[in-house]
VOMAR-849736 format. One record per residue (C-alpha): residue in three letters; x, y, z; residue number from 1. Coordinates in steps of 0.05 Angstrom, whole numbers, plus 5000, padded with zeros to 4 digits. Layout:
BEGIN
<r resn="ALA" x="X" y="Y" z="Z" resi="NUM"/>
...
END
This chain:
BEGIN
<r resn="UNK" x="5000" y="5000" z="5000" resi="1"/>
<r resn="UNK" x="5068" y="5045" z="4989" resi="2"/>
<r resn="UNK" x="5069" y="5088" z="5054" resi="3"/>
<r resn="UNK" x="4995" y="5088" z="5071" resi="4"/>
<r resn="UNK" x="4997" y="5012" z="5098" resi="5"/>
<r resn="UNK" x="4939" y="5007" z="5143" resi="6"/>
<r resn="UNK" x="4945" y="4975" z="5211" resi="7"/>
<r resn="UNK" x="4870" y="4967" z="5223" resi="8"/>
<r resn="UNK" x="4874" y="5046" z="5213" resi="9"/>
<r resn="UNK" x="4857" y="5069" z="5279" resi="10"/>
<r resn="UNK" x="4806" y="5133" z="5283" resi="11"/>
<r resn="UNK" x="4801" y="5159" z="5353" resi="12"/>
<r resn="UNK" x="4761" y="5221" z="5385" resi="13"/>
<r resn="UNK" x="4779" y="5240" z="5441" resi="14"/>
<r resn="UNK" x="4741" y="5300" z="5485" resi="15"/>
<r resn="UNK" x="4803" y="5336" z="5508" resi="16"/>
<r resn="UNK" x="4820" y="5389" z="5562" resi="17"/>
<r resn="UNK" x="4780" y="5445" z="5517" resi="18"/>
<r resn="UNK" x="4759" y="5392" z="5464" resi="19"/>
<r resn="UNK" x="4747" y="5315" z="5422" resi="20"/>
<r resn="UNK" x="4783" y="5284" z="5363" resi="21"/>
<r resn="UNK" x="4806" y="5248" z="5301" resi="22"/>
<r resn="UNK" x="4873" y="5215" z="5283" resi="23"/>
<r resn="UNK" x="4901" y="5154" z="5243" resi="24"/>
<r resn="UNK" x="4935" y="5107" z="5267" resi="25"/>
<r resn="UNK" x="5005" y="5116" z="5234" resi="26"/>
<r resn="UNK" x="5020" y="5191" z="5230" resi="27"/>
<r resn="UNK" x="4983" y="5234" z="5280" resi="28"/>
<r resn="UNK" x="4963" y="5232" z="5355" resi="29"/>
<r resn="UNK" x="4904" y="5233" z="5378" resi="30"/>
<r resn="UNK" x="4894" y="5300" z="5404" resi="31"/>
<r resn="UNK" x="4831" y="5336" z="5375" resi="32"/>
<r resn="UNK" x="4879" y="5383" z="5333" resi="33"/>
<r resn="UNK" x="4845" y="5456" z="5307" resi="34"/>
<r resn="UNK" x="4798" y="5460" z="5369" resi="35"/>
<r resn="UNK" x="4818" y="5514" z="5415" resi="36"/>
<r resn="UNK" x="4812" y="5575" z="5374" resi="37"/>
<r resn="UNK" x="4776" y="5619" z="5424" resi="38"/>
<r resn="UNK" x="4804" y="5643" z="5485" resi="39"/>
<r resn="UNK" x="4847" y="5584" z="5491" resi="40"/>
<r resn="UNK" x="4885" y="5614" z="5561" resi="41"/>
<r resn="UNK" x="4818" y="5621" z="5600" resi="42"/>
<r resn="UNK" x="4800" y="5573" z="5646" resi="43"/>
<r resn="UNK" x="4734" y="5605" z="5680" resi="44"/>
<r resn="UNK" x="4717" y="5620" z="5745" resi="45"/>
<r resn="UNK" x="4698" y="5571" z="5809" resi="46"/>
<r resn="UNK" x="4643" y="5524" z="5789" resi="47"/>
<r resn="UNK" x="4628" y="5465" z="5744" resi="48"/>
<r resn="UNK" x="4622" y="5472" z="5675" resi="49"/>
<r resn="UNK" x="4589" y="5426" z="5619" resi="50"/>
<r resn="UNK" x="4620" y="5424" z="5548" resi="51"/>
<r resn="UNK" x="4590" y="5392" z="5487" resi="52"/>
<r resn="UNK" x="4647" y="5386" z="5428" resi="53"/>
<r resn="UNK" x="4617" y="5361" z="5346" resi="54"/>
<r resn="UNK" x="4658" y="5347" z="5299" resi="55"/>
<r resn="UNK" x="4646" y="5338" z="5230" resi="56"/>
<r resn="UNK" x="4701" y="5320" z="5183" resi="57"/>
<r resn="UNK" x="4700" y="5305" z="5103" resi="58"/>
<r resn="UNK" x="4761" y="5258" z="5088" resi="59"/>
<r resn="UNK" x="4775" y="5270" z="5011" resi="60"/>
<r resn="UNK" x="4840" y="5240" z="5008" resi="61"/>
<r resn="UNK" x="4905" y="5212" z="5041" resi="62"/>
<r resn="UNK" x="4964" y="5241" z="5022" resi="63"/>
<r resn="UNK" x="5029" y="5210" z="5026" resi="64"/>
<r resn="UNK" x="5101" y="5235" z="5051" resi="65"/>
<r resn="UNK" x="5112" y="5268" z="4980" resi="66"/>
<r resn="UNK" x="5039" y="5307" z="4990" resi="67"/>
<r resn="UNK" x="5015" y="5256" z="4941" resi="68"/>
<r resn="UNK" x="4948" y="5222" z="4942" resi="69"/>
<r resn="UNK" x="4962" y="5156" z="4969" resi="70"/>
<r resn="UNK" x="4924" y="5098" z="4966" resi="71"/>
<r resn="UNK" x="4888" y="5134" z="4899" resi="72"/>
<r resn="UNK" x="4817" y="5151" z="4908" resi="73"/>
<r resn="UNK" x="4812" y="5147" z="4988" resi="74"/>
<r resn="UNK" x="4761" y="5172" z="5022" resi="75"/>
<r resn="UNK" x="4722" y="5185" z="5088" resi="76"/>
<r resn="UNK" x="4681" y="5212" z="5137" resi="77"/>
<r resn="UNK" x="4675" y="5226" z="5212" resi="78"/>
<r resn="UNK" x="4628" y="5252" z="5265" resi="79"/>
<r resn="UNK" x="4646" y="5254" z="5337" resi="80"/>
<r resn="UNK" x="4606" y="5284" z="5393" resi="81"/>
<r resn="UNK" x="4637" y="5288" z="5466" resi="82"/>
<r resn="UNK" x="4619" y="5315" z="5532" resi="83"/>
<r resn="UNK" x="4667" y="5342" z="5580" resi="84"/>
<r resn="UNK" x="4656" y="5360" z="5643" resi="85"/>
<r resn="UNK" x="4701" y="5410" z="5682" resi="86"/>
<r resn="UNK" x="4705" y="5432" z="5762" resi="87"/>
<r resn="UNK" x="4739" y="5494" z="5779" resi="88"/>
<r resn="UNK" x="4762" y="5504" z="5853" resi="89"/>
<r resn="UNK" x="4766" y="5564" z="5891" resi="90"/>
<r resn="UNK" x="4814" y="5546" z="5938" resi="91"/>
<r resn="UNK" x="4869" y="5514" z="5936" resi="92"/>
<r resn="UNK" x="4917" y="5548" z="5889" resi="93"/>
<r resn="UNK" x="4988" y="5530" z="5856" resi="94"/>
<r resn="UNK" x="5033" y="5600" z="5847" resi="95"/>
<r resn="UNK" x="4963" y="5645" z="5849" resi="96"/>
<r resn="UNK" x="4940" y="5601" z="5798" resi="97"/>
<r resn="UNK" x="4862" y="5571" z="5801" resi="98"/>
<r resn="UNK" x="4865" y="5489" z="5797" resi="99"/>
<r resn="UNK" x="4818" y="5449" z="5756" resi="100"/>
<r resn="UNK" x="4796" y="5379" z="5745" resi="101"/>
<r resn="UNK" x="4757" y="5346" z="5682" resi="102"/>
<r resn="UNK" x="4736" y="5279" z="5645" resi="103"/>
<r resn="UNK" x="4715" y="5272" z="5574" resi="104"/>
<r resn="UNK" x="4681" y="5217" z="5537" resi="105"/>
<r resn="UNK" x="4671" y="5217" z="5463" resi="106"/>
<r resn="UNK" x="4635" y="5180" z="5417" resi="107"/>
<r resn="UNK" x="4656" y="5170" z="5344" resi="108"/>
<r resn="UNK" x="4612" y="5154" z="5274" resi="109"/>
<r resn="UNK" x="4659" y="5138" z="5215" resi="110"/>
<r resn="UNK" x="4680" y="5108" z="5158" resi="111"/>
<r resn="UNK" x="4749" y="5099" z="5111" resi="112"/>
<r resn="UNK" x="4742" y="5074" z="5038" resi="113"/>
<r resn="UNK" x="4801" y="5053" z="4997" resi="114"/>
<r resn="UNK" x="4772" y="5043" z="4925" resi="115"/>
<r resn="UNK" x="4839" y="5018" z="4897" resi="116"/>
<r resn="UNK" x="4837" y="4962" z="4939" resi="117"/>
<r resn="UNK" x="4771" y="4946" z="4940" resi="118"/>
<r resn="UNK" x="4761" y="4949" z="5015" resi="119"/>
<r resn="UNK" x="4717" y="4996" z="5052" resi="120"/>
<r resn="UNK" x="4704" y="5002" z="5134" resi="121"/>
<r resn="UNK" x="4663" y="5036" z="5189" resi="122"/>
<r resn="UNK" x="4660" y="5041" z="5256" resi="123"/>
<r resn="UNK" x="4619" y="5072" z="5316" resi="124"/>
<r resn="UNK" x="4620" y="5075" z="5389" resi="125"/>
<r resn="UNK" x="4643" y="5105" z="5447" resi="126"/>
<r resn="UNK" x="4719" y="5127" z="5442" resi="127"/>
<r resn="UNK" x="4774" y="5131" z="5498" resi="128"/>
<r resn="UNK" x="4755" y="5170" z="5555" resi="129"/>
<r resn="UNK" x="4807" y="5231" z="5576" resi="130"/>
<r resn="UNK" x="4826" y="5255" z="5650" resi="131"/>
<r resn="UNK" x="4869" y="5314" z="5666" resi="132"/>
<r resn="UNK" x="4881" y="5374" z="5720" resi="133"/>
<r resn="UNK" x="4891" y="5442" z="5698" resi="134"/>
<r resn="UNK" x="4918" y="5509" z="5730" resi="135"/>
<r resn="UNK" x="4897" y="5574" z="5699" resi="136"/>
<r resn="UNK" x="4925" y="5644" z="5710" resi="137"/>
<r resn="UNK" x="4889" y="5711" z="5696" resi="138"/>
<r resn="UNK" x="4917" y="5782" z="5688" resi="139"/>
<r resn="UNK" x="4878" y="5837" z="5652" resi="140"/>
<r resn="UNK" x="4907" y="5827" z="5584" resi="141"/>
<r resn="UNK" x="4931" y="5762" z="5592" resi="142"/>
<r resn="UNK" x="4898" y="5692" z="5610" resi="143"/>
<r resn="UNK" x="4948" y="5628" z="5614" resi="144"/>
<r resn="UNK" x="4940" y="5547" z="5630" resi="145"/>
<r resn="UNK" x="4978" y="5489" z="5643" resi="146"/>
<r resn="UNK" x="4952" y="5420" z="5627" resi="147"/>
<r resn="UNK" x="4968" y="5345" z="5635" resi="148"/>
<r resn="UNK" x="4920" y="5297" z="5611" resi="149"/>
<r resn="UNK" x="4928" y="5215" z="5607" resi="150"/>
<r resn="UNK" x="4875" y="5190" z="5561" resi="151"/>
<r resn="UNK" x="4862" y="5114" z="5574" resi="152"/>
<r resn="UNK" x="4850" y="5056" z="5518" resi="153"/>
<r resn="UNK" x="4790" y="5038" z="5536" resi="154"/>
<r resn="UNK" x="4752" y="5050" z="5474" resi="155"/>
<r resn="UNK" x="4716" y="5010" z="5420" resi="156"/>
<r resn="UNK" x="4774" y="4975" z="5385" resi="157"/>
<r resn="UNK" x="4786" y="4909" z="5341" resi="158"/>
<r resn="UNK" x="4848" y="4911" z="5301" resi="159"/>
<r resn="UNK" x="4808" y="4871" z="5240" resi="160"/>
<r resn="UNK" x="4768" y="4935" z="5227" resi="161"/>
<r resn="UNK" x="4792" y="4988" z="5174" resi="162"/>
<r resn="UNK" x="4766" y="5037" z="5223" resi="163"/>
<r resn="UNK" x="4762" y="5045" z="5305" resi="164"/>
<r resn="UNK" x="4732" y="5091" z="5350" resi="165"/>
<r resn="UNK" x="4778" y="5071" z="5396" resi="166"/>
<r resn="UNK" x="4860" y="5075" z="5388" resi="167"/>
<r resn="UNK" x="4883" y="5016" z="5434" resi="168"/>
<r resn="UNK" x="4939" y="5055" z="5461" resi="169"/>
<r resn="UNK" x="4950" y="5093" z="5533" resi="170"/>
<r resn="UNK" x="4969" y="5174" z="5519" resi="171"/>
<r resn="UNK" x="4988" y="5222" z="5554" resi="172"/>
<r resn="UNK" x="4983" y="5306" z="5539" resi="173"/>
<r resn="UNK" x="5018" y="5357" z="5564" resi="174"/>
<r resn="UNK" x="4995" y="5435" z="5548" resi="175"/>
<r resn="UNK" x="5010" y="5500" z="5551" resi="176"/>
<r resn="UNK" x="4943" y="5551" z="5527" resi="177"/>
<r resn="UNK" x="4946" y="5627" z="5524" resi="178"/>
<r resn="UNK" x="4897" y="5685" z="5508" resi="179"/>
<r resn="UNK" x="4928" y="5758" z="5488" resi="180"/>
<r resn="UNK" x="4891" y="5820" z="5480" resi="181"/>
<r resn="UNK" x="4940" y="5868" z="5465" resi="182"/>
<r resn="UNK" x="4871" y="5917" z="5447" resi="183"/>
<r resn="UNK" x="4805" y="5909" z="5478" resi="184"/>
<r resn="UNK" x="4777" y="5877" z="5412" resi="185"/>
<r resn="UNK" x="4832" y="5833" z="5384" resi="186"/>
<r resn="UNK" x="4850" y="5775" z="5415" resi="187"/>
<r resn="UNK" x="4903" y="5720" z="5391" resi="188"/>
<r resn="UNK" x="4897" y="5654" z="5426" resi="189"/>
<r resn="UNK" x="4932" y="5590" z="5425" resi="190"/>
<r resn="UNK" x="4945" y="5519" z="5452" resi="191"/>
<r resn="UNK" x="5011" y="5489" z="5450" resi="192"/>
<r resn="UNK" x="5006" y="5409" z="5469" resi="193"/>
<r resn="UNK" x="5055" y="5354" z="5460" resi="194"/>
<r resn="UNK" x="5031" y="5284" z="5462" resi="195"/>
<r resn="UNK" x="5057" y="5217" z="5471" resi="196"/>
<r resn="UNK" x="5024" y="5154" z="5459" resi="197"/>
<r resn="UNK" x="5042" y="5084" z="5475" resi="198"/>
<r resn="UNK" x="5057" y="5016" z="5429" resi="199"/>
<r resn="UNK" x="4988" y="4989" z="5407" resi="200"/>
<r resn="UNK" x="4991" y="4919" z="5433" resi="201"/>
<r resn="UNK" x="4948" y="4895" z="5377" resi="202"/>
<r resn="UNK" x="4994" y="4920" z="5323" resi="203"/>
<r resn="UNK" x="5052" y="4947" z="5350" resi="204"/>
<r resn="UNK" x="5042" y="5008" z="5321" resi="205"/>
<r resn="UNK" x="5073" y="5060" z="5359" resi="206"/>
<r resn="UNK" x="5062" y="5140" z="5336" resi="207"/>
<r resn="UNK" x="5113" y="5198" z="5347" resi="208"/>
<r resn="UNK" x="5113" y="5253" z="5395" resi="209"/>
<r resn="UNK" x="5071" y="5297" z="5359" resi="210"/>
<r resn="UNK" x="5078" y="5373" z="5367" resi="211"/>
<r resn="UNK" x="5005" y="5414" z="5359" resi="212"/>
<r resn="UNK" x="4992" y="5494" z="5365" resi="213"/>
<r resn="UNK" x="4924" y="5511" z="5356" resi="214"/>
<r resn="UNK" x="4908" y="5580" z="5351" resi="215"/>
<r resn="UNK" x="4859" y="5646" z="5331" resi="216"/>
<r resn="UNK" x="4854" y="5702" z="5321" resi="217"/>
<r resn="UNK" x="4791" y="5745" z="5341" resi="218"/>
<r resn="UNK" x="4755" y="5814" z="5339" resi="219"/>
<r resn="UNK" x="4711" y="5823" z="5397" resi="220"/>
<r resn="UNK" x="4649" y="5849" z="5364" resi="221"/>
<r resn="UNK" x="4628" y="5873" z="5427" resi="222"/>
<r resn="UNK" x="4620" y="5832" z="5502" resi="223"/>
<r resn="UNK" x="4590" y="5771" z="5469" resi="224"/>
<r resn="UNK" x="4596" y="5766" z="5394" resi="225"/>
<r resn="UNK" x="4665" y="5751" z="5358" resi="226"/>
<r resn="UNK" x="4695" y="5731" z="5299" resi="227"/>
<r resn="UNK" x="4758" y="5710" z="5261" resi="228"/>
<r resn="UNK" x="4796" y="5658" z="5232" resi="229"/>
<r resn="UNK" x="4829" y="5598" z="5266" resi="230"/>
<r resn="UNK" x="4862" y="5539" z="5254" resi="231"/>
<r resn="UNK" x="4920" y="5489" z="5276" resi="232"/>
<r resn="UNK" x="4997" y="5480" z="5257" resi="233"/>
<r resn="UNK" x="5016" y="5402" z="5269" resi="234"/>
<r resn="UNK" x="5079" y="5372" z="5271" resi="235"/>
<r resn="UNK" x="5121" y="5303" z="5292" resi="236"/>
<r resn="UNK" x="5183" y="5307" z="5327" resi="237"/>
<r resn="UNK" x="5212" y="5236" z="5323" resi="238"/>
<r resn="UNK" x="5192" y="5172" z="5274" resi="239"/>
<r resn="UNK" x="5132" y="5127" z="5280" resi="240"/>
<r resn="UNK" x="5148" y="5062" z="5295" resi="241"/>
<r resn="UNK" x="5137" y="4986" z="5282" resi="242"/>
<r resn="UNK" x="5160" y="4931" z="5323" resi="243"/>
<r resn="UNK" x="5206" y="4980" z="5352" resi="244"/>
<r resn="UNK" x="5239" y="4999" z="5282" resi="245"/>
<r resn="UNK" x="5228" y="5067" z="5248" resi="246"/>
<r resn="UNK" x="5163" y="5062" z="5198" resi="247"/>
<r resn="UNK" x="5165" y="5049" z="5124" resi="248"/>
<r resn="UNK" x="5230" y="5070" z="5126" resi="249"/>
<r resn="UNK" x="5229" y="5140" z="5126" resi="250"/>
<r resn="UNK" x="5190" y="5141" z="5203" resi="251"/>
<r resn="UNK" x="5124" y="5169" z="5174" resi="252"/>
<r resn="UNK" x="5122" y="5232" z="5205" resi="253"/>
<r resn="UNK" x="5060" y="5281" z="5197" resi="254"/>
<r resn="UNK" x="5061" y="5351" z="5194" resi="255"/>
<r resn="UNK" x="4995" y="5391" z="5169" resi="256"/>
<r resn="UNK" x="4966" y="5466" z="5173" resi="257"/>
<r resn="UNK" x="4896" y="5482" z="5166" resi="258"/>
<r resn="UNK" x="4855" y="5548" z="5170" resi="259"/>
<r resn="UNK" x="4784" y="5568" z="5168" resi="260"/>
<r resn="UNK" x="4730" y="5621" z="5197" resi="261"/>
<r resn="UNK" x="4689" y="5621" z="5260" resi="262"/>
<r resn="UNK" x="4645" y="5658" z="5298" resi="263"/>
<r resn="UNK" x="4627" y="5662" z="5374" resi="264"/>
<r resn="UNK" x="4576" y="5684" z="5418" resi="265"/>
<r resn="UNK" x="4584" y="5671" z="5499" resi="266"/>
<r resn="UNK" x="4568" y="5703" z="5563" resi="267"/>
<r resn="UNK" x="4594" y="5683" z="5639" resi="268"/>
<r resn="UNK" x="4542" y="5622" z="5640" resi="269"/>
<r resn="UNK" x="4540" y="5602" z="5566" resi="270"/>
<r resn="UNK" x="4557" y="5602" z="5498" resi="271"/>
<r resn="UNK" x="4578" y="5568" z="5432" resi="272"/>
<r resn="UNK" x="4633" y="5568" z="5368" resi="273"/>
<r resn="UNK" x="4620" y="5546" z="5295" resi="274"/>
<r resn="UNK" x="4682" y="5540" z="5262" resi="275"/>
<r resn="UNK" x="4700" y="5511" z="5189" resi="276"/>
<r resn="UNK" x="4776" y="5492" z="5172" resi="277"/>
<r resn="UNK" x="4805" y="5474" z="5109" resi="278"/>
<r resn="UNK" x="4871" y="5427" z="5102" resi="279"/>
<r resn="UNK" x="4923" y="5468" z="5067" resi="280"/>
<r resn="UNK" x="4979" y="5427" z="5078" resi="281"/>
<r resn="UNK" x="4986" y="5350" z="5092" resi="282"/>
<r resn="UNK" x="5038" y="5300" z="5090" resi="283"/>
<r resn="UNK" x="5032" y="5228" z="5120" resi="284"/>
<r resn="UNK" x="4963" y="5244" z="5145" resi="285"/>
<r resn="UNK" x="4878" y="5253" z="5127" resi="286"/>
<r resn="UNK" x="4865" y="5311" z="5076" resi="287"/>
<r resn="UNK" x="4804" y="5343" z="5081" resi="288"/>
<r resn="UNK" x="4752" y="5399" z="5122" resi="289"/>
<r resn="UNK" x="4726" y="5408" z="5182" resi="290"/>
<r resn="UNK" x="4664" y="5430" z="5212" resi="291"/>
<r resn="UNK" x="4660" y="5445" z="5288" resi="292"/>
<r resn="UNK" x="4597" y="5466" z="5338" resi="293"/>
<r resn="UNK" x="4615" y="5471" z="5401" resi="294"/>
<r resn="UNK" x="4574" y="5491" z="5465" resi="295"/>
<r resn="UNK" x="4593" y="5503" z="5541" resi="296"/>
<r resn="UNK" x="4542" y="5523" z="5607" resi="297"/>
<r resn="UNK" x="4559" y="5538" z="5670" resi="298"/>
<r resn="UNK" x="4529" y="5510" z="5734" resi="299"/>
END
């Protein structure tokens, strides 16, 4: 299958710190890549909050290494729906900072068809669940978090399917997420997370350490309405890996860049983001666009 060889291509979402996700197998992680776009650094006041994260992605192709199309004709689909539930304490704090705690669950609709082969596959079901502590900071012009998340492999997952809600494998995130508003109506936001994911004992797969900046940038319309363009720059910092050797021999690596508008509306107990990103740049990974609605409410 020249550099696209499928090992029961493994489609996870995954409802992370601010969000839920899609990734193959070999070539990206598993973080829900584009999704914080809007005041990525803010973590919210004491209480519990409810998030609902959709996801609706057109696969039109796989591209290769080269850019390339690769197997010819691929093609796809996803939706993926999570709920994530976060609890932010008043006291204690770390360094001034406001500590959090959240769980996600996601659950994934999808299918991957390789024409040139002849083979075609779906899956549905309820993905790997996320856990993770965060510890926001908050100036006037400047909102910042830290985040570690371990996302367990406890998904749907058979390694004879083309595709799997679940990915089989045990990762673990670590993030850094800023908001700037250098004038009362622009904002630029962005999340910085670095993943690592374990071997898949079913294939022994294993992905890189995968480097992922999400990020926006916003005009503040006025106290509730925004909008402004958004998007995610993805990269992979060492080789995938098979049996403990590097990948296909040249270690598979992904790197993308998409980009898209969105508009906002929220308010200190609710509020909601559509957002629509196109794939501008792909190698060893899904080519396509992206349709996000997602929701949050206080309680």
């Amino acid at each position: 299958m020249k550099r696209y060889k499928l090992y029961g291509v493994a489609c996870a979402a995954l409802g992370l710190a601010q969000s839920p996700a899609f990734a193959l197998e070999n070539g990206t992680s598993s973080y829900p890549s584009g999704i914080m776009t809007v005041m990525s650094g803010l973590l919210g006041g004491p209480g519990t909050y409810l998030y609902t994260y959709n996801k609706f992605e057109n696969i039109t192709s796989l591209r290769d290494g080269g850019g390339n199309s690769n197997p010819q004709g691929a093609n796809g689909g996803l939706q993926a729906h999570s709920l994530r539930a976060v609890h932010v304490f008043e006291t204690p704090t770390i360094l001034g900072g406001t500590i959090a705690v959240q769980a996600a669950l996601p659950y994934v609709d999808g299918t991957l068809h390789l024409p040139s082969f002849g083979i075609s596959g779906g899956g549905r079901g309820f993905a790997d669940p996320l856990f993770g502590m965060l510890v926001g900071w908050q100036s006037p012009h400047y909102l910042q978090t830290v985040e570690l998340d371990v996302v367990a492999p406890w998904g749907s997952y058979d390694k004879s399917r083309l595709f799997n809600p679940g990915s089989n494998v045990t990762s673990f995130y670590l993030a850094y997420a800023f908001t700037w508003m250098p004038l009362q109506q622009i904002e630029l936001s962005s999340k910085i997370n670095l993943s690592y994911s374990s071997v898949n004992s079913a294939t022994h797969y294993q992905s890189g350490v995968q480097l992922t900046a999400d990020y926006g940038l916003n005009y503040h319309i006025n106290q509730n309405w925004l909008v402004g363009v958004g998007g995610y720059v993805n990269t992979q910092l060492n080789d995938d890996k098979i049996n403990g050797q590097s990948a296909f021999g040249d270690g598979h690596r992904t790197n993308e860049l998409t980009l898209g508008p969105q508009v906002g509306y929220g308010t200190q107990k609710w509020g909601a983001v559509l957002h629509w990103q196109h794939q501008i740049y792909a190698r060893n990974a899904a080519y396509g666009n992206t349709l996000w609605l997602n929701a949050y409410v206080k309680f």
